[in-house]
C-alpha positions in Angstrom: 77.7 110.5 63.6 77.8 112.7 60.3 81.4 111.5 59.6 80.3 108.1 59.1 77.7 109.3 56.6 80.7 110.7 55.0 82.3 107.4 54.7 84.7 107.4 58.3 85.4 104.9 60.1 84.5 105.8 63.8 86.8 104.5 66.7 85.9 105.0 69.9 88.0 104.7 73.6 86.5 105.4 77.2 86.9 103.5 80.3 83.5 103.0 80.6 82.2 99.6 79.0 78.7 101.8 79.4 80.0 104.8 77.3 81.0 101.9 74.7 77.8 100.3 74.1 76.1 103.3 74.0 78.2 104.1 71.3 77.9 100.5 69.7 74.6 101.5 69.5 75.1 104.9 68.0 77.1 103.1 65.0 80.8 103.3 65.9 83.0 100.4 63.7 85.5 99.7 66.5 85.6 100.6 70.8 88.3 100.3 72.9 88.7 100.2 76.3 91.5 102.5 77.2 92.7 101.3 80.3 93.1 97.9 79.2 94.2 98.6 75.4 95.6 100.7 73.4 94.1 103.1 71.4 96.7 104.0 69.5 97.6 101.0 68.2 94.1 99.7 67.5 93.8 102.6 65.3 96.9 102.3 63.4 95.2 98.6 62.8 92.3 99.8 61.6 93.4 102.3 59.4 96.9 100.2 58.0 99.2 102.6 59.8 98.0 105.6 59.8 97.0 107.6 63.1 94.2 109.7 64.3 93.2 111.9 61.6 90.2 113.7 63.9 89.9 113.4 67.3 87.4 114.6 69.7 86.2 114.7 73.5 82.3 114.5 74.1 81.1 114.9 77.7 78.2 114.1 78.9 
């Protein structure tokens, strides 16, 4: 989580409500659970409008 030592906001979406706690507890601001809302908008909420800026897939 660099980027939020840079001063990001950090959204994160899975469909796993276990992949979002464990990232709760890695400091993301906001999770969402993709397949019951949408990302998109939530981010355009968070940010007043303005989409994705960076977006990236971890697997593990």
């Amino acid at each position: 989580m660099g980027a939020k030592l840079m001063g990001a906001t950090i959204a994160v979406s899975d469909i796993s409500e276990g992949h979002l706690q464990v990232a709760r507890e890695m400091g993301a601001d906001d999770v969402t659970v993709t397949n019951k809302d949408n990302f998109d908008e939530r981010v355009r909420e968070l940010t007043g409008g303005v989409d994705k800026a960076f977006l990236s897939f971890i697997y593990g």
